[in-house]
C-alpha positions, 0 to 999 in steps of 0.5 A: 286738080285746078284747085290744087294745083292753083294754091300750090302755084301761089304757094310757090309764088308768096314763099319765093317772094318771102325767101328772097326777101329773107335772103337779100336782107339777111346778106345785106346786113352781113356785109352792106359794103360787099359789092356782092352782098349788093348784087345779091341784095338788088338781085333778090329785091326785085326777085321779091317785086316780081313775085309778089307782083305775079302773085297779085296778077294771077289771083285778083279778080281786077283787071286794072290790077292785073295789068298794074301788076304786069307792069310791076313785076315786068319791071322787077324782071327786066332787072333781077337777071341784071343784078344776077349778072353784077352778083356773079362777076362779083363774087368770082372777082371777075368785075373789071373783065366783063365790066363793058358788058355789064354796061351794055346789059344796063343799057338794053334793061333801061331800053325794055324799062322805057317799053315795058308799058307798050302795048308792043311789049305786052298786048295784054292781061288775059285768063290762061289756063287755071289763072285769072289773068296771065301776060300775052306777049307784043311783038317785042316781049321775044327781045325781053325773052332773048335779053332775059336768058343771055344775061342769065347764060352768060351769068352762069357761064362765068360761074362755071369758068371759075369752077375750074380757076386753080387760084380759087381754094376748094372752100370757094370753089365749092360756094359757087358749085352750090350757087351754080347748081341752085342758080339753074334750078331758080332760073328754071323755075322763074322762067318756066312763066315764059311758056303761057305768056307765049300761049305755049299750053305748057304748064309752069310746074317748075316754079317750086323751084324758084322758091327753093334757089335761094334757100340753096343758095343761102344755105351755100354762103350759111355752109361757109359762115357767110350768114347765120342760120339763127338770124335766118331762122329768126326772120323767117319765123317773123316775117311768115307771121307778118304775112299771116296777120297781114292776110288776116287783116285784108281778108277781115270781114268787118271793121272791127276784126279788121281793127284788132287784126290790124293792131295785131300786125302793129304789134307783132311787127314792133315786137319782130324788129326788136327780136331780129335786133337782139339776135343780130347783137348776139350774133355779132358778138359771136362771130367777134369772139369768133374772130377773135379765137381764130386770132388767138389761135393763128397767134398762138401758132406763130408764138410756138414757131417763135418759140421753136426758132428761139430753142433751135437758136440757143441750141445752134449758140450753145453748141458754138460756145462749148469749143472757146469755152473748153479751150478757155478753161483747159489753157487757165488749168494748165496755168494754175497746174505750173505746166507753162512755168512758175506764175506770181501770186496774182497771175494764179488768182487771175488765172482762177477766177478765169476757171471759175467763170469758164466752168460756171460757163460750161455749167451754163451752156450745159443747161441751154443744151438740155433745155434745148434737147428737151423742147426738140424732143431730141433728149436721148436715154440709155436706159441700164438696171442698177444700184441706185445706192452705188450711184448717190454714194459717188455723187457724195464722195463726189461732191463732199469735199467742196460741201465740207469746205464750205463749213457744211456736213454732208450726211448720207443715211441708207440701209447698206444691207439693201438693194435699191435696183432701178431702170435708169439712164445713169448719167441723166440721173446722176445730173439731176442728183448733183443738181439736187445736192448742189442746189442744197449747198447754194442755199444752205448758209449753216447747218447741213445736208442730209441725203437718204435713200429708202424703200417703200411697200409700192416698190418705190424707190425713194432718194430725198435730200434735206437740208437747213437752209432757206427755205422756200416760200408758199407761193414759190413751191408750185411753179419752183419747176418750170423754166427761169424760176428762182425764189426771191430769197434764192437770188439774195443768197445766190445770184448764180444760177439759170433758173433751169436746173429744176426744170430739167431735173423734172423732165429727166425723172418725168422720162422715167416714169418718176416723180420729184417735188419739193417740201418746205414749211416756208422761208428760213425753214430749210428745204427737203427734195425728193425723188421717187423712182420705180424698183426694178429686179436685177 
């Protein structure tokens, strides 16, 4: 039972010892400016010193040695609830409130470091228990005692405050729940040594948990991308070998086992530093593209409110200009009409021109409201079953006038006999017919326009528009549809024109199930649209 019970003490001890170690150089190399990745660097430093130094002292068979090591881990104990203390008012941002306190803390901990190898602190290392040499306390050790645990208390008392400060985000908050509860459990632990050191037969099973409080803690800071659980693995995986081979080589039989083993620990820490190097890169450059992203993605965010500010702003503008402008174009109608009298020559040509650029106007401001009512999410559809034959017979007679005034033929080929039923709103549709048409006398210089109208096997209704014009490029086809986009050629033609009337026609026929695209074999000859709607029984 002794037996047991003495290895699972020193295994308690030597893990705690090399957790800390981890813990602290790992938080260290995260944030080495952090005043509280120094507090907890300091603070587990020491945590490490006491460790190691109470591993030495209950296990050597010296008694000098023991009573060096009393002194040693005395010292790193006087510090550790310091530095606590310092990391607790750090990372609750609490510094410059309890900051006279903290001097006074430092005061007494340089008091007990000054005393700390008087007889009157400790009177001696002496057997207790199951252990080779253990502290016996001098009159004075019960003011370390009373020292050790305010500063630990009021340390926890100011992490329990800010458990509840509604300033702090539930992330945080949850980060000092866990470093709180562990924090308890690692002082519980640590502290259980007290009881021997007063000759109080009571046994330090607790001191697992020592052991087990940084991992806690830094599995909290890990939880919130504090530290990298490669790295911490990493280290561990290292730094437990390191041990073993160091054991290896002061436990060594011989000379020569010794000399091999030695090397061994040589090598194998050579090797670890590199190893730990190049995660550490690789983490960094993680956590940078990381970083990035996060950038990128809050960037992004910003770009789609801009953007969305941008539309309700063309929406708001194009709605204010559509009044001046119907007035503008009305008045140069009634002018040209003779209602306000018999105008001269250039009065009429004047008054033309201001019609002309009034509805290309009207024409203009149309675009921007449906482009608007697109991105909102507010374009509305009256959905009707109809003849699509009736509506592009319209469209034609609608439009043939001004096609043939130009020198263009305008032809329209369709099975009279037919049907072509589809569910559609008809004022959209009809929208993006004329575009379709309109756009083909744009572009068309000679020659003409043929429109058709046919069915297929998959209840498909097909309306395509074909003409002698221009063409359109390779390149241009793919992204012909999108906002702005014009062909190079199209704006030598024509230097009319949004670059948004194919884009709002796509989104109409996406509306309604349907599909539009556009063929050419490439500058100079012509172009063919097609839309492609399904057939639906009246």
């Amino acid at each position: 039972m002794h037996f047991l019970f003495g290895n699972y003490y020193q295994f308690s001890l030597f893990w705690g010892g090399v957790i800390a170690l981890i813990s602290s150089f790992a938080v260290y190399y995260d944030g080495p400016r952090e005043s509280e990745n120094i507090g907890w660097f300091l603070s587990n430093i020491f945590a490490a010193i006491w460790s190691f130094g109470y591993l030495n002292m209950i296990t050597t068979q010296d008694k000098e040695i023991a009573s060096l090591s009393n002194i040693i881990l005395h010292w790193a104990a006087i510090f550790i609830p310091l530095f606590y203390f310092f990391f607790t008012l750090a990372i609750t941002k609490s510094y410059e409130r309890y900051k006279k306190v903290f001097y006074f803390f430092s005061i007494l901990a340089i008091f007990f470091t000054v005393i700390v190898t008087l007889k009157s602190f400790v009177l001696d290392v002496v057997p207790k228990f199951i252990f080779n040499y253990v502290p016996d306390a001098g009159p004075l050790y019960k003011y370390f005692t009373a020292y050790f645990f305010i500063v630990v208390i009021y340390a926890l008392v100011i992490l329990y405050k800010n458990l509840d400060v509604t300033e702090i985000s539930g992330l945080d908050k949850l980060r000092l729940k866990y470093i709180f509860i562990a924090s308890m459990l690692g002082f519980a632990g640590g502290s259980s040594v007290f009881f021997l050191t007063f000759n109080i037969q009571i046994p330090p099973f607790s001191i697992v948990t020592f052991s087990l409080y940084p991992i806690v803690i830094t599995y909290a800071i890990l939880r919130h991308h504090l530290f990298n659980v490669r790295v911490i693995a990493t280290e561990l995986f290292i730094f437990a070998l390191w041990m073993f081979i160091l054991i290896r080589t002061l436990a060594a039989q011989n000379s020569q086992e010794q000399l091999s083993n030695g090397v061994l620990l040589i090598a194998t820490i050579v090797i670890g530093i590199l190893l730990i190097r190049n995660v550490w890169k690789e983490v960094r450059t993680r956590e940078e593209m990381e970083a990035l992203t996060e950038q990128l993605a809050a960037a992004n965010e910003k770009l789609k409110e801009l953007d969305q500010a941008k539309t309700e702003f063309i929406s708001i503008a194009s709605h204010q200009l559509r009044t001046p402008l119907t007035a503008i174009k009305g008045y140069a109608s009634l002018i040209l009409e003779g209602d306000y009298g018999e105008i001269s020559a250039d009065l009429k040509h004047a008054s033309q021109i201001i019609f002309d650029s009034a509805n290309t106007l009207v024409t203009v401001v149309a675009d921007y409201l449906n482009v608007s009512s697109i991105e909102l999410g507010k374009m509305k559809y009256d959905f009707t079953v109809f003849d699509l034959k009736d509506l592009v017979k319209s469209v034609i007679e609608e439009l043939k006038q001004n096609i043939e005034k130009i020198g263009l033929e305008l032809k329209f080929e369709c099975d009279v006999t037919k049907s072509y039923s589809v569910k559609a709103d008809l004022d959209k549709l009809k929208q993006v017919l004329v575009n379709i048409i309109d756009n083909s006398a744009k572009y068309t210089p000679k020659g003409g326009i043929t429109v058709s109208l046919t069915k297929n096997s998959q209840a498909k209704v097909l309306f395509a528009v074909k003409d002698t014009g221009i063409g359109i490029s390779k390149e241009t086809i793919p992204k012909l549809f999108a906002k702005f986009i014009r062909a190079k050629n199209a704006n030598e033609t024509n230097m009319r024109g949004t670059g948004l009337g194919l884009f709002i026609a796509k989104e109409i026929i996406n509306a309604h199930s349907g599909r539009i695209w556009v063929e050419s074999e490439g500058e100079g000859e012509g172009s063919q649209f097609y839309v492609e709607l399904n057939e639906t029984n009246f």
